[in-house]
N, C-alpha and C positions, 0 to 999 in steps of 0.2 A: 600567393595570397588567395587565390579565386578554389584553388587545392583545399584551403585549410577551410574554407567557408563554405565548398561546398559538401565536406566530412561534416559539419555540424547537421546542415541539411537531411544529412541522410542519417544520421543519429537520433532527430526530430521525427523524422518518418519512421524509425525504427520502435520508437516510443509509442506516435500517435497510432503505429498498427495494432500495437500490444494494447495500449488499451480501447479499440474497435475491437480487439478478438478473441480479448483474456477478460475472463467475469473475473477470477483473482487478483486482476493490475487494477482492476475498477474497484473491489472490495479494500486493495491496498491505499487507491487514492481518498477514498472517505474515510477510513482510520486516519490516515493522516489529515484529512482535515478538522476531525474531531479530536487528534491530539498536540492541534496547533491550537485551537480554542479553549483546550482547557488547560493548556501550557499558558497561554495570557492567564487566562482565571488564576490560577496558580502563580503567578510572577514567577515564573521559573529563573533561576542564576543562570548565568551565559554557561557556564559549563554542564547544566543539566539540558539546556535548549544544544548545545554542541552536542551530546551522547546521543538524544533525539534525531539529530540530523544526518548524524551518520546513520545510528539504527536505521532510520527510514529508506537512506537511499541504499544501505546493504540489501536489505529486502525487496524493495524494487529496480535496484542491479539484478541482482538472481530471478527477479520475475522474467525481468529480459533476457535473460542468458538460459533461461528454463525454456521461454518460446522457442529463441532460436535453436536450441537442440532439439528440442521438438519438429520443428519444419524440415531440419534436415534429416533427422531421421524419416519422416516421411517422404522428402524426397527424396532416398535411398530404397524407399521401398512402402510400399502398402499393405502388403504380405506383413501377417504375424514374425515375427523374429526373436530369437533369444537374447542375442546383443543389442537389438535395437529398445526392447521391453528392457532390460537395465541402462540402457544411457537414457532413456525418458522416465523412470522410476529417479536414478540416481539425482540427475537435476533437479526433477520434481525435490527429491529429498532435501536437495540444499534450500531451495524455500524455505521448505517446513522447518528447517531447523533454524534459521534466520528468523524466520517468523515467530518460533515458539521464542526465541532468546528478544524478540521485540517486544514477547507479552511482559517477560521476566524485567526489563528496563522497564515497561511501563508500570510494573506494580513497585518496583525501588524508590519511581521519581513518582509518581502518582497516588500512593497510599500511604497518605499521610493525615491521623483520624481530624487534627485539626483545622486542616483545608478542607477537608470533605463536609463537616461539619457547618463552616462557614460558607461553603456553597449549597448547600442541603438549607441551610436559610434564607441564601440568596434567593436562590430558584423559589423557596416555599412564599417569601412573603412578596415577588412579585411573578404572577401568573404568565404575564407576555414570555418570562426567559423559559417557563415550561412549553408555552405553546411554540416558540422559535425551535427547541430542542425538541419537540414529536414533527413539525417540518422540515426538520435539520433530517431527522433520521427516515423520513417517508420519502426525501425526495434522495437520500442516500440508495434505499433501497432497490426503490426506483431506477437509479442511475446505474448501478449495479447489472438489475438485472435486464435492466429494456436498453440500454444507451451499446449497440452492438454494431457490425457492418455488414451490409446485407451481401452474403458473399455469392 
């Protein structure tokens, strides 16, 4: 039992490095928290909120699995490499393509003109939910780009 508990442990570390040292896993964590707010706004069905949950944790699985070939590539070496430039390319790529198929889920379940429309009045006829969402996204930025480990 002390076995299974302490793999979680090191799971949670494996996590909270990636986002101390990935600007990406930091850009990924604030998309997701702006497409869990406006999944409420949305009353999203439990099976659009299920596609959601997976999309997201595909994407930041492969952020993780991106670092870690990353690290090991460099601890195989420092030196330029031909194999090692396509196993950090190719990982890299599994992101990207996760990512881009997360834009694709988000315009199926999120454009749809008569929620937009209904939130486009929301926000307009009360000023606080535009000034929440320019703090939402200054302190995203922010997080992003300053929230790091001093290594």
């Amino acid at each position: 039992m002390i076995k299974q508990i302490k793999s979680f442990k090191y799971a949670f570390e494996g996590i909270w490095y990636t986002i101390l040292n990935e600007t990406h896993m930091r850009f990924h964590i604030v998309a997701t928290v702006f497409v869990i707010i406006f999944g409420v706004l949305y009353e999203l069905s439990p099976c659009e909120w299920a596609v959601l949950i997976l999309t997201i944790s595909t994407v930041m699985a492969l952020e993780l699995v991106n670092t870690a070939c990353e690290r090991m590539c460099n601890l195989y070496s420092k030196e330029k490499h031909p194999l090692i430039k396509i196993a950090k390319d190719v990982s890299a790529g599994a992101v990207l393509i996760s990512a881009l198929g997360s834009i694709g889920v988000a315009c199926f379940i999120f454009i749809k003109p008569d929620k937009i429309i209904q939130l486009f009045f929301m926000f307009s006829e009360n000023p606080l939910y535009i000034f929440l969402l320019v703090i939402g996204i200054i302190l995203g930025i922010l997080f992003i780009l300053k929230f790091h480990s001093k290594k």
